[in-house]
N, C-alpha and C positions, 0 to 999 in steps of 0.2 A: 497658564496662558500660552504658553510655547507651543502646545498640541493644539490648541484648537484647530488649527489650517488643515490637521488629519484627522476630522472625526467625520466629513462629509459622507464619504464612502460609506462609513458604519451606519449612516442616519437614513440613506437612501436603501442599504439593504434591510435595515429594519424593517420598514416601510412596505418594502418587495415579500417580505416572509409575511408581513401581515394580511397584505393581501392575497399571498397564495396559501395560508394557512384557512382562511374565510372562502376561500373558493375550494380548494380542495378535501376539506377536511370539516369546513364549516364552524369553524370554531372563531369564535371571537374573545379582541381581548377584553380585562372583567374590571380593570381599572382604571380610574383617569388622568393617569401617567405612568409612565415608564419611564424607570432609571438603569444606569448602567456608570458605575466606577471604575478605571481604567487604572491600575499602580504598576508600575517596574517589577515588583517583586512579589511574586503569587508562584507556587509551585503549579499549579492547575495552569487551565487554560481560560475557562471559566466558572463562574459556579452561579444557578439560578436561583439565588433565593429570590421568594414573591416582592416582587415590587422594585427592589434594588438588586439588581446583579452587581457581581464584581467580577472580572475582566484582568487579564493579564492585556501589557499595553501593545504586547505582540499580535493580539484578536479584536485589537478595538481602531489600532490609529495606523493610518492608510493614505499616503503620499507619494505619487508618483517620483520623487526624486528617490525616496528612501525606504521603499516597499516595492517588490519582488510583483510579477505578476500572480504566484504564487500565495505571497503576503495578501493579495489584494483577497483571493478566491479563497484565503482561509478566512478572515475575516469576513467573509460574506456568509459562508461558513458554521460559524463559530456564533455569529451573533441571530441568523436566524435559528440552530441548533437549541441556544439559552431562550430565546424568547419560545420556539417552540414547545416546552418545558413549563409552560405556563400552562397547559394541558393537559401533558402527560409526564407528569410528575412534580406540578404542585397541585393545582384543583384535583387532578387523580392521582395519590402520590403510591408510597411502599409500603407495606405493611411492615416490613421488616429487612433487612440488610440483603439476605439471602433472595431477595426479588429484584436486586440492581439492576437486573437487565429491562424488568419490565418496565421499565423511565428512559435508561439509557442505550438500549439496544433498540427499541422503540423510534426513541426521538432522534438514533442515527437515524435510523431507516428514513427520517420524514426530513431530516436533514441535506439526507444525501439525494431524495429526490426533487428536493426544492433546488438544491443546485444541478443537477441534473437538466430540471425543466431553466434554470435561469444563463446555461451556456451549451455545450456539447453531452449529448449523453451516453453517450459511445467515452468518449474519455473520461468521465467522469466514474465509468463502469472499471474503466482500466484502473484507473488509479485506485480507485478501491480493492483491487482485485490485485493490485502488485504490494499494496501493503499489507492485505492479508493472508497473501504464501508469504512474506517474508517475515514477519513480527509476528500473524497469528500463530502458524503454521509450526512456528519453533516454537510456539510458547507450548501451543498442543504436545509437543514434543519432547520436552522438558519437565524438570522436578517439582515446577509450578504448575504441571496442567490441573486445570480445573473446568467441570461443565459450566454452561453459559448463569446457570441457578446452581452456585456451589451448598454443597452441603454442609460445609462446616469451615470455618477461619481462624487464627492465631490474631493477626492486624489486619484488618477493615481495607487498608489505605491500598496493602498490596492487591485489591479484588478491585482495583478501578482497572481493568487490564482490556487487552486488547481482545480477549475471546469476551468478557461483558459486553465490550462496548462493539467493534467491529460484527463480531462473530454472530452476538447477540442482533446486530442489524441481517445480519444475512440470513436469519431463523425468521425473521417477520417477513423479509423481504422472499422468502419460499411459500408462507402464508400468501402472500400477496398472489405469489404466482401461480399456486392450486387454487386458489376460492376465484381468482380474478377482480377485477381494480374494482367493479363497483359491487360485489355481496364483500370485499372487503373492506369498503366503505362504512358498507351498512352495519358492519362488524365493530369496528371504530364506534361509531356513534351510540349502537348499542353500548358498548364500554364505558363512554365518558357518559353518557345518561343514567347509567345504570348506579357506575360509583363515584360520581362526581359529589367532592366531599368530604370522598373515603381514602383509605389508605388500604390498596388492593394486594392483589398478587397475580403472579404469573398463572396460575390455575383460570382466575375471574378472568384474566384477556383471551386466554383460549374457550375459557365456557362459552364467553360473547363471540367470538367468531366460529362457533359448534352451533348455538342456536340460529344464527341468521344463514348459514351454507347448507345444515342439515349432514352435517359429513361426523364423522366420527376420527376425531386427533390423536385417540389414546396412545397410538404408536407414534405419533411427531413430538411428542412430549422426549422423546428419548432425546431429541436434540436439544431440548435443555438440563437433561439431568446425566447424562455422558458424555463423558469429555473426550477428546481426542477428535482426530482428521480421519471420517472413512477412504478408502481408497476404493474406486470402484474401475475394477479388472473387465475389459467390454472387446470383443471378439465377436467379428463378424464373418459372413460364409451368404455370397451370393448363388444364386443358382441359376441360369440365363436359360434353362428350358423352364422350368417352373415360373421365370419374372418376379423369383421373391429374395428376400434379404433376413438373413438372421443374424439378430443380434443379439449373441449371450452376454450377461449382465452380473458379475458377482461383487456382490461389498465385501467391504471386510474392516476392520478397526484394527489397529494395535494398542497392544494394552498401555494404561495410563498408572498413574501412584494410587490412584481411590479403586480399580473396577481393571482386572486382567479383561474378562467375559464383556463382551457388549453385545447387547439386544438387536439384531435389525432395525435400520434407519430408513425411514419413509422419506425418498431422495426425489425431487422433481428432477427429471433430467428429459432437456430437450434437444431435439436431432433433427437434421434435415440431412437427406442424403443431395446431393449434387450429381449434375449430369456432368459429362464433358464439354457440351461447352459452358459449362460453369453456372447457371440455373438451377434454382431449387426442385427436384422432382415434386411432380404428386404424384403420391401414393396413401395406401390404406393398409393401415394394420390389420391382420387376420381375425382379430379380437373383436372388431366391431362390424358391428351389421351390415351386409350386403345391401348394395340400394339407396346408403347413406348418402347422401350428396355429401353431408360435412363432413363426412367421415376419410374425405380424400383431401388432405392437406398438404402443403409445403414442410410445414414443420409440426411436430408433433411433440408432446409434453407425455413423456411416457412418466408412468407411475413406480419407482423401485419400490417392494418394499419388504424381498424376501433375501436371503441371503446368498441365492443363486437364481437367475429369472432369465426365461428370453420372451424375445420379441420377434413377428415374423410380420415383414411390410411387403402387401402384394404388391403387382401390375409395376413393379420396377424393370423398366424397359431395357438400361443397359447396366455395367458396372459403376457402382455411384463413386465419390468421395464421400466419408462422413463429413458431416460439420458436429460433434458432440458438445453439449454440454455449453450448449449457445448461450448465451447471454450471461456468462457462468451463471448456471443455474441455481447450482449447490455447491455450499463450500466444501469441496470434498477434493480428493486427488485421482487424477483420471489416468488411467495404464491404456493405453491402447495405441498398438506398432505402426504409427508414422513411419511410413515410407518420406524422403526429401523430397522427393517431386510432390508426394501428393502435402506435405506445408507449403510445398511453393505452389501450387495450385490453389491452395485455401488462402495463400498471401493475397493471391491474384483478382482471386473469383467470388468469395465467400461475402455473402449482402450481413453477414452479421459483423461489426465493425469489430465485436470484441473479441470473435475469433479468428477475426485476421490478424487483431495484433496479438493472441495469442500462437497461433501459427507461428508467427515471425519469430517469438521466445522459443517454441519449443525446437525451431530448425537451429535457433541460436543456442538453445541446450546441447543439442544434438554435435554441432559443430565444436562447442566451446570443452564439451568433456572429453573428447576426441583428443582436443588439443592437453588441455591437463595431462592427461595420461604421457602424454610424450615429453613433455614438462618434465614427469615423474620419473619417464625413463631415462629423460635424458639424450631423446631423439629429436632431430632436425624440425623445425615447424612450418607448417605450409595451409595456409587459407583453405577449405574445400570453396571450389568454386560458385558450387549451387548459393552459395549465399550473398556472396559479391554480385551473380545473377539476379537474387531475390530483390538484393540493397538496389540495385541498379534502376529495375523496374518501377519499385517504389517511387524513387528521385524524379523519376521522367513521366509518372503519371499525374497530370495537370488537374483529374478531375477528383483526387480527392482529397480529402478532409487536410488539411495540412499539419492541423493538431495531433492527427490519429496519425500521420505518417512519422511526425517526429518523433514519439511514444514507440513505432514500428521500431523505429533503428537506431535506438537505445537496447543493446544489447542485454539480455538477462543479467543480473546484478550479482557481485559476488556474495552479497547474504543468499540468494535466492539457489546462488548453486551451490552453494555450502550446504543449505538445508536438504538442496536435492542427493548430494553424497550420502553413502554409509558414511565414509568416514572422510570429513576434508581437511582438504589442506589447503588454508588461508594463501600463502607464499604462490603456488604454482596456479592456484585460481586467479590471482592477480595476473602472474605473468603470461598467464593462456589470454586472460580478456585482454591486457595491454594489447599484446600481439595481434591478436583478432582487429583491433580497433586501430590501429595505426596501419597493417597492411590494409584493409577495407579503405580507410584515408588517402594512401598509393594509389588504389586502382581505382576509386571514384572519385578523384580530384577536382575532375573538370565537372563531373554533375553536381558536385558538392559545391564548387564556385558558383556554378549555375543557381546552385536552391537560395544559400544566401544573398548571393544578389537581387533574384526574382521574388524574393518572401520580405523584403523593407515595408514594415509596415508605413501607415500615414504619421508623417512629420510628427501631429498633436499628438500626446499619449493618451490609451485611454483603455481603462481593462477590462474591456468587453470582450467575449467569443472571439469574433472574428481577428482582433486585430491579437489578442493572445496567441490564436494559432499560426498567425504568419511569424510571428519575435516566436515562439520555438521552434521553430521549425526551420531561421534562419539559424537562431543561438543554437542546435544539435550537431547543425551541418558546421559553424564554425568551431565546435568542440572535437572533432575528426577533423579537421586542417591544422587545428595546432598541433595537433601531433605529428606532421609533417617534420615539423622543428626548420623551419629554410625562414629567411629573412623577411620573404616577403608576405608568411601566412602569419608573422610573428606581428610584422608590420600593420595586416590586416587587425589583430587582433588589438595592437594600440590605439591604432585610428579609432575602432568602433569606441574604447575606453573612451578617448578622452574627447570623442563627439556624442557620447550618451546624454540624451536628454535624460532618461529613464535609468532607475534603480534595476528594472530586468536585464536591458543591455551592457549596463557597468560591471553587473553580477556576471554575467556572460562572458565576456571579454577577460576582466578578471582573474578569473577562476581558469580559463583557458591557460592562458599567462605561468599561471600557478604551476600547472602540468606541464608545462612545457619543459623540458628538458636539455637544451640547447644551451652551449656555455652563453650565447650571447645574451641570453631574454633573461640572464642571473639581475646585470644590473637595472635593466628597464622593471622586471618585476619588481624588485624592493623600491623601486623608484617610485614605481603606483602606489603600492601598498602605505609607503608614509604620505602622496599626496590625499590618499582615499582618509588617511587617519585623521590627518588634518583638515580636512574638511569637515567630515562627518564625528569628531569625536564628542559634540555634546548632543547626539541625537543617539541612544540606546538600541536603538531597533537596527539600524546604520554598524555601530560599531558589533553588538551579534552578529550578524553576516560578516562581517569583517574577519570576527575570531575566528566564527566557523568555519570560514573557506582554508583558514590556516592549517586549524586543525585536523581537515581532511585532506588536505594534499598527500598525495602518495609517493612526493621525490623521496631520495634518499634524506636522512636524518629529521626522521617524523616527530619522533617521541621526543629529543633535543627543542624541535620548534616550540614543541606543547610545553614543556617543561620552560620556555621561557617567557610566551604568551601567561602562564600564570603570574606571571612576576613582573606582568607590565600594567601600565596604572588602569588600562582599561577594564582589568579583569575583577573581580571582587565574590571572592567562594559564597559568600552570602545571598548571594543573587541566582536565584535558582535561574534565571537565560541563560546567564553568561558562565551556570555550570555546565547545562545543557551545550552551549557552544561549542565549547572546549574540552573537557573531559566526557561529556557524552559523544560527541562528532569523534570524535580522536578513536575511541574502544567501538562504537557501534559502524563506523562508516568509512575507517582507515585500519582494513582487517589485515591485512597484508603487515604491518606496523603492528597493530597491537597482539597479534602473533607471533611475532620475532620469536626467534629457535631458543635464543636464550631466555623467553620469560620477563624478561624486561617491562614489558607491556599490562602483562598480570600483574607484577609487584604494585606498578606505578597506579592502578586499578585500585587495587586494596589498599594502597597508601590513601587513597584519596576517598575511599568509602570509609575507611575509620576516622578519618580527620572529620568527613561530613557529619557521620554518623551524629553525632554531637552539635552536629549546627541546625543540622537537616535532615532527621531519619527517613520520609517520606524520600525526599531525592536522592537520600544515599540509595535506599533498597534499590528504587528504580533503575540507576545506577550499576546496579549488579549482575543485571538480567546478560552479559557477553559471559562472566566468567560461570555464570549457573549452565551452561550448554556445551561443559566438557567431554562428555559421552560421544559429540559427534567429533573429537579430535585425534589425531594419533596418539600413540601410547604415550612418548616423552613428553607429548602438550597435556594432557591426560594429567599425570603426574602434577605438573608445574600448578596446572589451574587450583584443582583438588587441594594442594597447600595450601594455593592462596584464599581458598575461603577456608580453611583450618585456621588459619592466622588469624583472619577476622573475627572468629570464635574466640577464639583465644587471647584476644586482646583486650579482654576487659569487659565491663560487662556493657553488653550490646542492645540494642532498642529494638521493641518485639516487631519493629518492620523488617530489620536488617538479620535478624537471628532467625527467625522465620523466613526467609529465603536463604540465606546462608546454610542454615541445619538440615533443609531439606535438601537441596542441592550436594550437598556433602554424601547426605545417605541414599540417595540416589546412583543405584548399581554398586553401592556397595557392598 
């Protein structure tokens, strides 16, 4: 009875999928009713069995007091995702284990364009695209890699992973974008016509989208049966008496635990070159027919599909910028030497939204590894200017997207440069981004008061689009003022608490609070922290964000904090949220801390996977995935990690979830 007042959101997005499932897709639903069960304690998120789903209460119940704007948009989410699933993957279900993708890689892709189409799709593109360099991209990388259709398992549970589900959306989503939306339509429907009833495979959804294109897949199949990230190395060479542009094009894979050798990968990769003043040229590739009228486009969808390939695009008038790899095209990693100017042109100028806000990462790469290095040496630190430049511009430009600007100046993330190193180091990637992020705060102060002032959304709460992207875009800009640490930004950061209508703004302010580092804001913080307890401590959803934010703060004595949030009555190890909360936020999201020189951080990791092991093998394993990615550490962390899944071995006898990531990990470079 307590939740019903949060199940409206859920019932009106149902409603929304249904009807964009009927128009887009043409599918209707086959029953007459639909159910949905909502419990505290579910390891998943959800799961679609016909008729009755069951729902984690984190993906079902949705109240602006006590849900996140975030909460809102996963729950929109999550719940057309499961009923999508009434499609494709129960009336067409699996034939067998080894086809998981063809359901869930599938029903991402339809998932993620239903929200797409129900808010921004420029951010909706980002946010996909920053979780899978950062969680796909290492997993590619790691003792777990496995293709999107593995070929073989120890435990089932550990194959619900992020290259099935993610990676596996980004393999349809490349279909999508070589066949085009409606013979991939037609694709679709042949498929659910054909096996509706049946229990298919990954082989039957490409045969159906082969017969209605007339195209021949055999070589796109590799994206589901090898694993790993290609990287494609792309050099260009203009010519300004000839008016043409060459672009050399080489893939390349690294080896993974199943397959050193990999096949060439059939890569959609799209480009538009830019003039100076920042318009897409037309141009025509030398490849296709003179006389073409269509054949001189803005942007052009080249075909990878050898292991070394160019491209020659005539009647290019002057020197372009690229825009590559637009709309990321392909999940793959793109090598090619950015000059700073020319990111901060593409910041500037580029109509494709997602490689502006990729632009903005990679001058933030560019900048941030800069600063590492000097971290490392032990040399003085100093902002390059170009990007206070670029942040500046962004601030004061009124005409765009406010969502996609705040996503802009959120700085590359320390998973994300971690993965990008040979070899990182958690410690000095913190203190380069810290730095970065509080001198940027210095020098944009007044445009930063500026944005949060001018971005207050409408009194009412309501989590739509529009009014989403102003509360981020105010909340990014006052996460760079707290860092200021002065009374008055500290001030600003209480007021908004404790006039928050909304759970996104308390979460905002909060969390600022949390970071901030200033003797004064010690006792105002703890001060919040028990009013926020006391208010919210018999709402579940409420008290997870609570843990969370604890457990990711990055002050000094991180691991002390955690180690006493377990031992306070809100927590309970049985409850897979509230382990997520706490020991997942802590090792996955407070890397600087669970790092530490001494090992500290690992031990407390393993203590806490063999205590689950036993309660929760599914959430222990999952759990494990920081210490399985020692390879990418220095030697001494190297060392520490490696023990501590020997220990885990070694403690008794283990659950085929947890031994099977643990064994492999172990024997990996060894």
């Amino acid at each position: 009875a307590k939740d019903l007042a949060k199940c409206s959101h859920a019932m009106s997005s149902l409603k929304r999928a249904m009807a964009w499932d009927e128009k887009v897709y043409g599918r209707e639903y086959d029953l007459d009713i639909y159910m949905i069960v909502a419990v505290d304690d579910f390891n998943m998120g959800a799961v679609e069995n016909k008729g009755l789903n069951i729902f984690n209460t984190s993906c079902v119940l949705a109240r602006a007091e006590v849900t996140t704007d975030k909460g809102f948009q996963r729950v929109e989410a999550v719940v057309a995702h499961e009923y999508f699933h009434n499609w494709s993957g129960n009336r067409v279900t699996c034939r067998d284990w080894f086809q998981l993708s063809l359901k869930e890689g599938f029903t991402v892709f339809r998932d993620s364009e239903f929200s797409a189409d129900m808010g921004s799709r420029t951010v909706k593109r980002i946010e996909e695209v920053n979780m899978l360099r950062t969680a796909q991209f290492a997993e590619d990388a790691g003792p777990m890699a496995h293709p999107v259709q593995p070929a073989s398992y120890m435990e089932i549970s550990n194959f619900y992973t992020a290259t099935v589900y993610e990676k596996g959306a980004e393999v349809v989503r490349m279909l999508h974008r070589l066949l085009g939306a409606e013979t991939f339509r037609k694709g679709t429907d042949l498929y659910f016509s054909r096996h509706d009833g049946q229990a298919a495979t990954i082989d039957e959804f490409l045969a159906a989208m082969e017969s209605v294109s007339h195209r021949d897949l055999k070589q796109f199949r590799y994206w589901y049966t090898q694993a790993g990230t290609p990287v494609l190395r792309v050099r260009s060479e203009f010519n300004a008496r000839e008016k043409t542009l060459r672009l050399s094009v080489e893939q390349s894979c690294p080896p993974t635990p199943e397959a050193s050798y990999k096949e060439p990968f059939h890569i959609p990769f799209a480009v538009s070159l830019l003039g100076k003043a920042g318009g897409e040229l037309s141009v025509r590739l030398r490849s296709e027919r003179v006389g073409d009228v269509s054949a001189v486009k803005t942007e052009h969808l080249l075909e990878v599909r050898e292991s070394m390939q160019q491209f020659v695009f005539e009647d290019v008038e002057e020197q372009p910028v690229l825009s590559l790899l637009r709309g990321f095209s392909a999940p793959v990693k793109l090598d090619y030497p950015y000059t700073a100017d020319e990111l901060a042109f593409l910041m500037s100028h580029d109509s494709d939204g997602f490689n502006r806000w990729d632009a903005a990462q990679q001058l933030g790469v560019q900048v941030l590894q800069k600063l590492v290095e000097k971290v490392l040496r032990q040399q003085p630190l100093e902002l390059d200017h170009k990007l206070v430049a670029a942040f500046r511009v962004l601030l004061l430009d009124e005409t765009l997207d406010p969502a996609m600007v705040a996503l802009m100046l959120e700085l590359p993330s320390e998973g994300y440069l971690a993965e990008l190193s040979d070899v990182a180091h958690p410690v000095a990637i913190h203190r380069a981004r810290q730095f970065a992020r509080k001198a940027l705060a210095h020098e944009l102060r007044h445009v930063l008061e500026a944005a949060y002032h001018r971005h207050q959304p409408p009194a009412t709460y309501q989590p739509v689009a529009s009014a989403i992207a102003h509360r981020s875009l105010k909340n990014i800009a006052l996460s760079y003022l707290a860092l200021l640490n002065d009374k008055q930004t500290a001030q600003l950061c209480l007021d908004q608490y404790n006039n928050a209508a909304n759970m996104t703004d308390a979460s905002a302010s909060l969390q600022a609070l949390l970071n901030c580092d200033a003797d004064f804001v010690v006792a105002v913080r703890e001060k919040a922290l028990r009013i926020f307890y006391r208010r919210w401590q018999h709402e579940p959803l409420a008290v997870n964000l609570w843990l969370q934010w604890q457990a990711a703060c990055s002050l000094p004595g991180a691991l002390d904090r955690v180690k006493e949030l377990l031992q306070h009555e809100a927590f309970d190890i049985r409850n897979p949220n509230k382990v997520r909360a706490v020991i997942g936020a802590f090792c996955s999201q407070n890397l600087a801390h669970f790092h530490a020189e001494d090992g500290s951080g690992y031990h407390f990791l393993a203590d806490k996977v063999i205590e689950l092991d036993a309660i929760n093998p599914q959430i222990a394993a999952r759990l494990l995935s920081p210490l399985t990615r020692w390879q990418k550490m220095p030697a001494s962390a190297q060392e520490k990690m490696r023990s501590e899944l020997q220990r885990i071995l070694d403690s008794g006898k283990r659950s085929p979830d947890v031994y099977e990531v643990a064994s492999k990990s172990v024997l990996t470079g060894a």
